[in-house]
C-alpha positions as CSV (number, residue, x, y, z in Angstrom):
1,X,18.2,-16.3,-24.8
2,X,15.7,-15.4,-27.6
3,X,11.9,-14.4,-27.0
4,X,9.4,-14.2,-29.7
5,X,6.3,-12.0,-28.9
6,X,3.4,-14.3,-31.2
7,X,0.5,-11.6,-30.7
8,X,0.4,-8.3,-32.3
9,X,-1.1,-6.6,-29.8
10,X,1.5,-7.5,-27.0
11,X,3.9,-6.6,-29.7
12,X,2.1,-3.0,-30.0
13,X,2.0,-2.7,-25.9
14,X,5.8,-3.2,-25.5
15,X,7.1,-1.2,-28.3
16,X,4.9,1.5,-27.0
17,X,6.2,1.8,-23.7
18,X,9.5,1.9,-25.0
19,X,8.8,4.9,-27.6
20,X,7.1,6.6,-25.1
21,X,10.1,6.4,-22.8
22,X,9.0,4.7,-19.6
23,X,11.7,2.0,-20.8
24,X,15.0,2.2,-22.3
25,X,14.6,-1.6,-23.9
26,X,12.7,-4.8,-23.8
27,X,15.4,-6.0,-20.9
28,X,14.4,-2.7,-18.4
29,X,10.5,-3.3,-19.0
30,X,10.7,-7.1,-18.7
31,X,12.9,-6.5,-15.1
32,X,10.7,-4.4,-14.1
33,X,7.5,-6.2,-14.9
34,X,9.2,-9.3,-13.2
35,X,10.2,-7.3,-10.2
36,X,6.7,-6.3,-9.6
37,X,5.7,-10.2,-9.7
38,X,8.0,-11.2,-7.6
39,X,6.3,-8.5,-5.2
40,X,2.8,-9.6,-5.4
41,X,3.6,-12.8,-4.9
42,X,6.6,-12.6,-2.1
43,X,6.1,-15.3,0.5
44,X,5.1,-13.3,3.8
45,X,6.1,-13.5,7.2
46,X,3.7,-15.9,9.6
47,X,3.7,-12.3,11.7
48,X,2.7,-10.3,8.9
49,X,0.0,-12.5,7.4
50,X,-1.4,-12.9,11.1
51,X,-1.8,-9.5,10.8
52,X,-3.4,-9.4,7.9
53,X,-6.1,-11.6,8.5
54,X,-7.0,-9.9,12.1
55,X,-9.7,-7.4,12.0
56,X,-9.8,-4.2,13.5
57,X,-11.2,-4.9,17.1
58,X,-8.8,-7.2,17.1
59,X,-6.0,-5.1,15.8
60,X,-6.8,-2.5,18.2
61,X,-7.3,-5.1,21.4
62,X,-3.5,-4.2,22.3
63,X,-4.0,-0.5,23.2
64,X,-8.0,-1.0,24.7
65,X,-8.8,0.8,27.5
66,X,-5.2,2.6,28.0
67,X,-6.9,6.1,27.9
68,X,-10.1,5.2,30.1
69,X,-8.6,7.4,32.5
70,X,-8.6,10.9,30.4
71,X,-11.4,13.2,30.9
72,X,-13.0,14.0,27.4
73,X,-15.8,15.9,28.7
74,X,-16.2,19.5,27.4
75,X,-15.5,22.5,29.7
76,X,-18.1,24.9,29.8
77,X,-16.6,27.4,31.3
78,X,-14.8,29.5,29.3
79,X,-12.7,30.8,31.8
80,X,-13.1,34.4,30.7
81,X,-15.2,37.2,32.0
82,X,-18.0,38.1,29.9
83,X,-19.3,41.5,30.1
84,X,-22.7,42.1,29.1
């Protein structure tokens, strides 16, 4: 397969990311440019997207009122003698 870059400055991007060593050749930077594409726009799980579009009251509905038991007030006794 043969690619032809027609603008300059795309031209001047890729040859310097290669000079500069982030990439060993056109081949590693165009994987890995593809590769990060193909992340952005993976197809998502109906579970995960559900998540995604909840918001947090509803995110956190699963684990309401499962510490309404505890005791959070403070303690004001220190529980040490004080000599004055």
């Amino acid at each position: 397969m043969h690619i032809e870059i027609h603008e300059p400055d795309l031209e001047q991007r890729v040859l310097r990311q290669i000079q500069s060593g982030h990439y060993h050749d056109v081949n590693e930077l165009l994987t890995k440019a593809l590769d990060a594409l193909d992340e952005k726009t993976a197809p998502t799980s109906p579970e995960v997207a559900a998540l995604r579009r909840k918001n947090f009251v509803e995110l956190c509905d699963p684990v309401r009122g499962l510490a309404e038991d505890i005791d959070f007030s403070r303690n004001s006794s220190t529980a040490r003698p004080l000599d004055l």
